[in-house]
Structures are given as C-alpha cells and as structure tokens.
N, C-alpha and C positions, 0 to 999 in steps of 0.2 A: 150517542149514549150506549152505554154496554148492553141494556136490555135488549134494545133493538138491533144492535149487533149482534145479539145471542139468539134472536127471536128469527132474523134473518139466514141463520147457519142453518136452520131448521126447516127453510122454505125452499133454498138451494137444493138444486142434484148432485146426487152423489152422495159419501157419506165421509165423514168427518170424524178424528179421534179427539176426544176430551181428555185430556190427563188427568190427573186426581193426583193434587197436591197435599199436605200434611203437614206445612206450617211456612213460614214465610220465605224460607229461603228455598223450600225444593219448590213454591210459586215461581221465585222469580228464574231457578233454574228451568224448569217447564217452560216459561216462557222465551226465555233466550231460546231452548231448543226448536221455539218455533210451532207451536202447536197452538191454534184459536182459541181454545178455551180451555176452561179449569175446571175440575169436579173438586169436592172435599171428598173424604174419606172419613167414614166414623170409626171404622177401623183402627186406621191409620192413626187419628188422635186417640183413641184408647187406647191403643197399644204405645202411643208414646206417655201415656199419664199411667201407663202401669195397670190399667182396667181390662176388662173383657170388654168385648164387642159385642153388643145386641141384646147387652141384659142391664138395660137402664141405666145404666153407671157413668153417663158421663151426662150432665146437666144442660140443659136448657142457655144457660148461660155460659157455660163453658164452651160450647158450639160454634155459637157465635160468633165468642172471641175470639175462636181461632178465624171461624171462616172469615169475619171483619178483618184481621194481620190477613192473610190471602190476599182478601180482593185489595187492602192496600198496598200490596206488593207488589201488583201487575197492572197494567192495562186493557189486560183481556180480561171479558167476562168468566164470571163466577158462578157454579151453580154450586150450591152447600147438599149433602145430604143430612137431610132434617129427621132421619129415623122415621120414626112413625109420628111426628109431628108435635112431640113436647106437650104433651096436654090428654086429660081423659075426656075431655068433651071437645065437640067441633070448633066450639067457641074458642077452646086454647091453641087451636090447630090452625085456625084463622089470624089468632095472634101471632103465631109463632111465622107466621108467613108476611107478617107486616115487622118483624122485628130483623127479619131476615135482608126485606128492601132495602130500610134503613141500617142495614148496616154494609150494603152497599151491593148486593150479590143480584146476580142478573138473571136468578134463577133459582130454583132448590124440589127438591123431591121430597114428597112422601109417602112411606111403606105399610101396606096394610099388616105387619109384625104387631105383636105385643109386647114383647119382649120377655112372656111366662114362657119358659120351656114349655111347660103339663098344656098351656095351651097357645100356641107360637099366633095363629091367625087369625085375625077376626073376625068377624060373620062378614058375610059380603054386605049387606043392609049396613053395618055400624061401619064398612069402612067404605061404603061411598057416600054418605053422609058426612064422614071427613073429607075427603077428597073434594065436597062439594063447599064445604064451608071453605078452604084449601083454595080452590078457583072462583071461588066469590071474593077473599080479598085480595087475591092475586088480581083482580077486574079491578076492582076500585083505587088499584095506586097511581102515581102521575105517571110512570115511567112502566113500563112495558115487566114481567115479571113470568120468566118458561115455567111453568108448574110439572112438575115429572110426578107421575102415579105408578106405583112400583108394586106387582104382585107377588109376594113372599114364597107360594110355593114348596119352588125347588130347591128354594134355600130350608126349609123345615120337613123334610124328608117328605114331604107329599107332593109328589109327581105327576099330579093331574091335569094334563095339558090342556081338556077342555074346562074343565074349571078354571083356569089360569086367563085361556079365552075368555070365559064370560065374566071374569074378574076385571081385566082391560077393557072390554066393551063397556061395561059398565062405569068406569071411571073417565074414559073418556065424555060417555053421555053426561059426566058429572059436570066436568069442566076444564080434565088433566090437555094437558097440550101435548106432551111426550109420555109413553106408555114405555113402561120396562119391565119385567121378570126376568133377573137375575138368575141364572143356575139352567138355564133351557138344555138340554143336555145334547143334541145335536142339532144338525144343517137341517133335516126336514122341521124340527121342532121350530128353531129359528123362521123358514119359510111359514109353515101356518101362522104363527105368531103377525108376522109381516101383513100375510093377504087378509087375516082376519078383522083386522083392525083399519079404522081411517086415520089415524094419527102418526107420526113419527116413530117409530119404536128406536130405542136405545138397548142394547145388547152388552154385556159384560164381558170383558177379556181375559185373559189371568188368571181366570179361577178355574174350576173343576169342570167347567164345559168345553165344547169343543174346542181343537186349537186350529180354529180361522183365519186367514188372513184378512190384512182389512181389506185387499180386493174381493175375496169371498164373501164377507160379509154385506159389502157392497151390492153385489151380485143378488146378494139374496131380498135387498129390497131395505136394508138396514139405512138407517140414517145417522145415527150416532154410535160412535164406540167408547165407554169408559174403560177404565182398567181399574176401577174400588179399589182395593188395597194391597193389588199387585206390587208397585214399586216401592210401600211403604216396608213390604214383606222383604223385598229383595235385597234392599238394606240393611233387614235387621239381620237378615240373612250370612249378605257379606261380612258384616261388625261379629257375629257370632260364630263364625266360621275363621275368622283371623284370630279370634280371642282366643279361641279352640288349639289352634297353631301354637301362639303365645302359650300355653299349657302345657301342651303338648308334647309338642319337637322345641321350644326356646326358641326359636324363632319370629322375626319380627319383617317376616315380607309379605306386605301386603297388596303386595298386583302394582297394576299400573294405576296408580291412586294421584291426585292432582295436590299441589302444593298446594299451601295458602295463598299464597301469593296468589295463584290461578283462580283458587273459588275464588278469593275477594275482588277479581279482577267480573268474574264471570255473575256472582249474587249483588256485588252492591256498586258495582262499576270503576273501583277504584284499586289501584295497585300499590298494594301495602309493605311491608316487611311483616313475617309474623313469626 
C-alpha cells in the first residue's frame, strides 16, 4: 500500500528526492524519471489556473482534484500540499485530511500561513491545535497517512530561526511525522533545524535558499528533498521565453524539445501519430 511505502521512505537512511508534480502528465513523467515519490505543488496548480499562490484562491476542492488525477497517474505515493489546511477551525483541518486519504494520497502537509499578507502566521497555540486536529485523523484512517507540519517563517519575511525551532518542536509534539520550514537560508540553518528536532525534516530545493546538493543535504542529516514549485516555474519559464523568441526574432526554435510521438510514448505508454 502507498501509505506504508511512503511511511517507510521516511524510516530509511539516507535521504531521498520527492518531486512535485502539477497535473497528471508531469506525475507520470516524474515517475518514469524514476523518482519514489510525489509532492503537489499549490503553486504549481495556481499558477496553472491563472491564480496567485498562497492567498486563498485556489479551493478546497479544486486541490483535490487535482492531487486525486496525480495519485491516479502513478504508482508511487502522493503527498498533496494542503496549504494551511482548508478550514478556519481544527475541525476543517481534520477534514480536509480525511478527504485527502480518500482520494488516494499517501501523505499531505499542513502550513502554519494564513494566507493574510497584514498577517501571514498564525499564533503558534492556533496552529498546533491544527496540526493536532491534523495528526488525530491522520491516526484514525485504515491505511497509514505521513502528516508534514510546515513552518511558514522564511517564507513571510520573518527569519526567526529559533522560533521556527520551537514551531517544529511543537508540531511535532502535536502529532506532524515530517517537520519542514521552507526558505531556511543556509547549511548551518539547515543543520540546527535537523539536530533540533526528533522527526524527519524535509528541506526545499529550488527556491531562494541555499543551492545544496542532495549529497549535502544528505550530509547534513536531511531526510526528504522536495522541489514546491521549481519545475512548474522552469516550464513556464521555457514556454515564456520561446514565445519571447516568437516575438521577438520570428523565430520558431525551440531547443531540443521531444515530439509527440515521444511524450505519448513516455506519459501514456503508447506510440501515436500526432
């Protein structure tokens, strides 16, 4: 079962890269590429529905739905990023972690954000109360369910490392199984993080933080690597930078780019005419 395969990647030595897919076909590309598991991106689905990231805009149901097409895309485990958990009270937060199982995902995170600019965090009291509500129905399902506690931080310009510490202490106490704060800004930051905590930490790649390897990361005591919305960016990157070209110069070369015939060969296993 995926949970328990996703549950055991976590007990292993050594550390291991998650990718962070974005809709069903860059799942099953991730997967061909050979990588254990899958993260979502709430990024990634924003910015494909034309939203902003991290300021409520993309629903509860909408989530889901994508991350449900994901984990039917693959065989490998799923863990969804659930935001800060779809709900103003614990009770929706505990929901949203049961709507999450059944729709197939072997895992999902939730962020102590609010999604208010004026006020990005929430007290530590109201969000390990989520967090707890969060690891109580993650306990109660049949099948095994990673709960990730994520401290906001350094992603809302407050760089408080020992706060961020006693943010993950406290979540973990909650019930989280995987501890992460995103944006840690270097290799020593990364190590405290690590020896401070008794749980797994997951560490961010891609973004504005250090640029690690996953041996280094390794090194430093890491157990999970995602990439959030790295590859969703690099895409829209390349698409935006060809279009640019198209504009620009009339030209129409776009790199060493794969036929159809190839993705459909590589996303859905069959070799088409297109």
């Amino acid at each position: 079962m995926v949970g328990e395969r996703f549950a055991e990647l976590h007990r292993q030595e050594g550390v291991f890269v998650m990718a962070n897919a974005w809709d069903a076909g860059t799942a099953r590309l991730l997967t061909e590429a050979g990588f254990p598991a899958l993260g979502t991106t709430s990024a990634g689905l924003a910015h494909a529905l034309g939203r902003p990231d991290g300021a409520n805009a993309v629903s509860r149901e909408e989530t889901l739905a994508n991350a449900a097409a994901i984990a039917a895309a693959t065989h490998l485990p799923v863990s969804a990023d659930l935001e800060s958990g779809f709900g103003a009270t614990p009770e929706e937060v505990a929901r949203t972690i049961r709507l999450a199982a059944s729709a197939g995902l072997a895992g999902g995170s939730v962020e102590d954000s609010t999604g208010r600019a004026e006020d990005p965090v929430r007290p530590l009291a109201e969000a390990v109360e989520r967090v707890a509500a969060a690891a109580e129905a993650a306990r109660s399902l049949e099948t095994p369910f990673v709960l990730t506690a994520r401290a906001e931080n350094f992603l809302h310009g407050r760089p408080d490392l020992a706060d961020t510490v006693r943010r993950l202490r406290a979540y973990a106490e909650a019930g989280a199984d995987v501890l992460f704060a995103p944006g840690l800004p270097d290799a020593d930051a990364v190590r405290m993080v690590v020896t401070a905590v008794d749980r797994p930490v997951n560490v961010l790649a891609g973004g504005a933080g250090p640029r690690l390897t996953v041996a280094e990361l390794g090194a430093l005591g890491v157990r999970r690597i995602s990439v959030g919305s790295a590859l969703s960016r690099t895409a829209l990157a390349a698409a935006h930078a060809a279009a640019r070209r198209i504009l620009t110069d009339g030209t129409f070369d776009f790199g060493d780019v794969p036929s159809v015939r190839e993705v459909n060969a590589t996303l859905v296993g069959q070799v088409t005419a297109g």
